[in-house]
N, C-alpha and C positions, 0 to 999 in steps of 0.2 A: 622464558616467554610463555605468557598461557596460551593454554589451545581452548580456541574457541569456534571448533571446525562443528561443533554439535548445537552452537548459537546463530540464530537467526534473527535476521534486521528486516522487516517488510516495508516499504514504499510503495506507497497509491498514489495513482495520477503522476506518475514519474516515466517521462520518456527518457531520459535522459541518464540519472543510474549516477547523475554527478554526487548527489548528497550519500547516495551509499559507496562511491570509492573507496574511503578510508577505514571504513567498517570490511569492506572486503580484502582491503590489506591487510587489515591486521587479524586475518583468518575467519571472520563470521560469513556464514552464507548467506545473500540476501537476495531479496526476491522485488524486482520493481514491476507493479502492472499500473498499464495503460493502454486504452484503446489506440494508440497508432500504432502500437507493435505486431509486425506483421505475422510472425513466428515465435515460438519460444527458441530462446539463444541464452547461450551459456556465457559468460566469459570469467575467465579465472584472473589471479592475481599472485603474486609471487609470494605471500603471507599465507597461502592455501585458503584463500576467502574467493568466494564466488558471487557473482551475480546473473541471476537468472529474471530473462525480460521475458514477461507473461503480458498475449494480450488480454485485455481486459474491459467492457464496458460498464463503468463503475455507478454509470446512472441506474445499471439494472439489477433490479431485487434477486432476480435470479443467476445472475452471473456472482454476486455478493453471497449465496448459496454458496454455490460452487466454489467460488475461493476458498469458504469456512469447511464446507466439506472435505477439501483437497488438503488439508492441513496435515492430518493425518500420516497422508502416503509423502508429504512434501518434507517435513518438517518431522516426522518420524518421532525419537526419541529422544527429540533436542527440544528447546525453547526457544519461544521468542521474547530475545532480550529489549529489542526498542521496535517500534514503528511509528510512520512516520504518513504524512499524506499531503498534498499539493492541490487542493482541489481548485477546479476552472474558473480562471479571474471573474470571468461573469458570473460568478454564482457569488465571491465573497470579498472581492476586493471595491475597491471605491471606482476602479478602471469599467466596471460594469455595471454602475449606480443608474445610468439610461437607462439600464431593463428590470430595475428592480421592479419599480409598480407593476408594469406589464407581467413580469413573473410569479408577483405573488396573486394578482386576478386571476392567473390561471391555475397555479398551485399557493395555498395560503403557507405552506411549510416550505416552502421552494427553498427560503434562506437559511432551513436548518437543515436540507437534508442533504449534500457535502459533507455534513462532520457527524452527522446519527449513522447516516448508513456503514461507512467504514468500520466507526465505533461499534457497531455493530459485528460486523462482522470477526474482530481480533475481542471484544467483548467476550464472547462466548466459547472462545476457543479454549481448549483445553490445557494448550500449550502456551498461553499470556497470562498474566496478569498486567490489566490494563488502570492505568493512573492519570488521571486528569489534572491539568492545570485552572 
């Protein structure tokens, strides 16, 4: 079996931790933020994979800092092998097409910046190479 205890899987916009399960069984460490997490918490899995629930508010440039900052001490000496992001139906699914106009009057990028800012922030990191579909 490989060890992939020094591979890391990131999740944005994820309360839930559902989509990185099997990446934590099967040994990678993965890290899910989202603003309803109230604490960071750990949870392990019998594959030696973990997932760590970081709060996080991912609307904010400076919290999006800090995540890229924190890589470093997070993610050490290992990579990140996938990431991944969920962002708020209202901003990108058809479930919140009522507030499309309204949100771009207010912000004219409102509809890109879900998927720039994250990209952003595993973009630049040291520790990815990021690939786009």
């Amino acid at each position: 079996m490989t060890n992939n205890n020094d591979k890391y899987v990131i999740s944005l916009y994820d309360y839930t931790g559902e989509a990185l399960k099997p990446w934590a069984e099967a040994g990678y460490q993965c890290i899910a933020y989202d603003i309803q997490h109230d604490n960071t918490v750990v949870e392990t899995f019998e594959g030696g994979g973990s997932i760590m629930y970081k709060q996080a508010d991912l609307h904010n440039m400076a919290t999006l800092d800090k995540i890229h900052d924190s890589f470093d001490d997070l993610v050490g000496h290992g990579s990140v092998t996938f990431a991944m992001a969920f962002p708020v139906c209202t901003d990108m699914a058809v479930s919140g097409a009522a507030h499309f106009k309204r949100k771009r009057e207010r912000d004219p990028c409102s509809n890109v910046k879900p998927l720039t800012m994250p990209y952003g922030v595993l973009n630049y990191s040291k520790h990815s190479t990021v690939h786009t579909l």
